[in-house]
N, C-alpha and C positions, 0 to 999 in steps of 0.2 A: 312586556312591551317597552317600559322604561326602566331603566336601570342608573341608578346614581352612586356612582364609586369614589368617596372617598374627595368628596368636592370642597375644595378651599380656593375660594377667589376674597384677592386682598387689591383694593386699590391704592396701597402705600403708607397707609395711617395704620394698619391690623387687618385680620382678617373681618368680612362682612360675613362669608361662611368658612365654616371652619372642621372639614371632615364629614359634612354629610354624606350620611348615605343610605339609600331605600330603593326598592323596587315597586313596580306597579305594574300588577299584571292584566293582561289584555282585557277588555269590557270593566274595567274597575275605573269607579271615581276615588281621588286623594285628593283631600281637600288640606292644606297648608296654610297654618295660621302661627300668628306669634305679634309681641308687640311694633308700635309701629314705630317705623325704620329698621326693623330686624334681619331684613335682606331677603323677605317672601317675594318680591318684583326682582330681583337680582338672581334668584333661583330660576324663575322661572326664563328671564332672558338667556339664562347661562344655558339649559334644557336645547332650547330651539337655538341657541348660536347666535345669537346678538351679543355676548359677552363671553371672552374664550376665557376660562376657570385660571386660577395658577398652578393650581395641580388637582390632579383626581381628572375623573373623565364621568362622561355623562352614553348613555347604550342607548339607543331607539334601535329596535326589532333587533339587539342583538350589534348592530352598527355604532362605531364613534361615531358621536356629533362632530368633534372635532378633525375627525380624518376625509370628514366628504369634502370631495374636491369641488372646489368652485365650477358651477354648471353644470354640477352631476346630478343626476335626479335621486333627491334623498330617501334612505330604504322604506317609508312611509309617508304618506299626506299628514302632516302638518297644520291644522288652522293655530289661529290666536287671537286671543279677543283681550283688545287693550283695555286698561285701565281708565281712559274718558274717550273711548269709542275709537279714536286716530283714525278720523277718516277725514279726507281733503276736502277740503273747504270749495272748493274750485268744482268739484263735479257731482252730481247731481245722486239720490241715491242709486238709482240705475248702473250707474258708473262707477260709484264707488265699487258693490257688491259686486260686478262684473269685472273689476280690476286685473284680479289674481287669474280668471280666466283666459280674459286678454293673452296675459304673460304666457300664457300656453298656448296660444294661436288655435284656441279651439272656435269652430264655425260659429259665427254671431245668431245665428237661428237657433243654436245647442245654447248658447249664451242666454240668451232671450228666454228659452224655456227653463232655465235653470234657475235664473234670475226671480221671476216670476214665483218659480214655485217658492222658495228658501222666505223669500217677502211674507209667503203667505205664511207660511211656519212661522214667524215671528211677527206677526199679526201687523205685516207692514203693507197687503196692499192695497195699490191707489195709491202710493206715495211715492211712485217711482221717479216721477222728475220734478221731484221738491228737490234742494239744495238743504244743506247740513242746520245751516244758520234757521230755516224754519222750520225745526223739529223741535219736538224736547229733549231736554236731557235722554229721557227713559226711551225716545223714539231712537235716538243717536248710540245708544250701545243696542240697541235689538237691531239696530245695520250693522254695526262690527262686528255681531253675531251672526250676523246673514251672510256677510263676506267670510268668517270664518269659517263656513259650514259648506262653502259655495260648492267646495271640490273635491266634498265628500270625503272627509279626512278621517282616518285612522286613529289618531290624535289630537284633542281640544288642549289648548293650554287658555286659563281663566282666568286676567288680573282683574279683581274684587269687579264680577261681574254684576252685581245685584247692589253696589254703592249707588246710595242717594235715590233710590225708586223706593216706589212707595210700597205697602204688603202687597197688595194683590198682583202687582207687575214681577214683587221678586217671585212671591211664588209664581206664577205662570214662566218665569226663565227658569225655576228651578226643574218643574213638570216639563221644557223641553229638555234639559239637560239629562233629565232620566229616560227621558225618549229616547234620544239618540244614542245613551248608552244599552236601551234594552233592543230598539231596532236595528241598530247599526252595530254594538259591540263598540264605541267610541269611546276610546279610554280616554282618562281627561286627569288636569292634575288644576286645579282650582284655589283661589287665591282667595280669599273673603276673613271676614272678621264677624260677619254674622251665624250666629250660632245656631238658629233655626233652621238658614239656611246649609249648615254644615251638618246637622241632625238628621236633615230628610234626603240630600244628595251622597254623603259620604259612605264608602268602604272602610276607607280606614284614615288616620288624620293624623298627620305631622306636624308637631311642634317646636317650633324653633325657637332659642334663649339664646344670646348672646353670639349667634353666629353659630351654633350647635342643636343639635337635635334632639329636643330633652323628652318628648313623646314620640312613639312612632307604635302603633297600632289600628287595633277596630276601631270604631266610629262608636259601638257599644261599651269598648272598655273607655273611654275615654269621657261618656257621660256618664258611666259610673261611678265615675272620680277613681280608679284606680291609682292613679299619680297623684300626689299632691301639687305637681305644676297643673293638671289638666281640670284639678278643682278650682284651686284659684282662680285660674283663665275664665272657666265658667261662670265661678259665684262674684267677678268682678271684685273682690278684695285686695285688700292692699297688705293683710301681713301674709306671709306664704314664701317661697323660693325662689319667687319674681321680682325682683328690683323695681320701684314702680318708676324710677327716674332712668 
């Protein structure tokens, strides 16, 4: 379903990535980790076309990302759930999660039902015409999860969706995300630093060092410590193959 060839995006100072490359095949989670500022958010915007690579290419179903022509409909549905929820300030949850809908001039009565139900999978409803500013944290990314999901997509992309919630909210996001990969087949490629969380979601898990990919396997080999990068990362130490600065 995803395919990543040979990806190096350099904003001018060096590369952030530097020749990645992995696939993910269809109803699989990868979960992607490495230290922070390592280009795990720069992956993933490069993936969905917020960031065009400087060389290598990136495949959804088989398609460049980079060859779809502006207002073509892309070979797959697409969600994305940002990094501190990115929802407008200005409109109400209703609105927000119904956004991406809109954009598709689907009938406001299919809106409405849709809308509804996604809330209730993310244990939001009755909050539909709160605005952003009276949620929580943890309430404001299970809406950019709601809008993510809104339009039944093919594919989730996940920047650190379980930062700052507490255990039992991450686990409860972690048990939809296996939901919608075991009902739907929703392949996902996931961003996080937690490790519990990467233990009970993941297929297989990519590590990334220095703009390079120094693990790429099972979710099994990798708490096994087969690597000695994939120990380290685990056992939180500081001597190992990781630079800790």
């Amino acid at each position: 379903m995803i395919d990543v060839r040979n990806l190096v995006v350099d904003f001018g100072s060096g590369p952030i990535l530097d020749g990645i490359e992995f696939s993910v095949k269809e109803g699989e989670t990868a979960v992607v980790m490495g230290k922070n500022g390592c280009g795990k958010s720069v992956l993933l915007k490069t993936i969905i076309g917020l960031i065009q690579p400087t060389s290598g290419d990136v495949l959804i179903s088989g398609i460049s990302v980079g060859k779809v022509i502006k207002h073509e409909r892309p070979p797959v549905e697409v969600g994305y759930v940002f990094q501190k929820g990115g929802l407008f300030d200005s409109m109400t949850v209703f609105d927000n999660v119904a956004f991406p809908l809109r954009r598709k001039r689907i009938p406001e009565s299919d809106i409405e039902k849709r809308v509804r139900e996604v809330l209730a999978m993310v244990g939001l409803e009755g909050n539909e015409y709160k605005f952003p500013s009276e949620l929580s944290g943890g309430m404001q990314k299970r809406v950019g999860l709601a809008r993510a999901i809104c339009k039944n997509p093919q594919v989730v992309l996940y920047d650190d969706p379980t930062a700052g919630l507490d255990p039992i909210l991450t686990d409860s996001i972690c048990e939809l995300m296996i939901s919608l990969r075991e009902s739907y087949r929703i392949t996902s490629v996931v961003v996080t630093h937690d490790l519990k969380v990467a233990e009970k979601i993941a297929n297989n898990i990519f590590l990334i060092y220095r703009g390079k990919l120094v693990f790429s396997d099972s979710a099994d080999a990798f708490f096994s410590y087969t690597s000695e990068y994939a120990r380290q990362f685990c056992e939180g130490e500081i001597e190992g193959p990781i630079d800790i600065y």
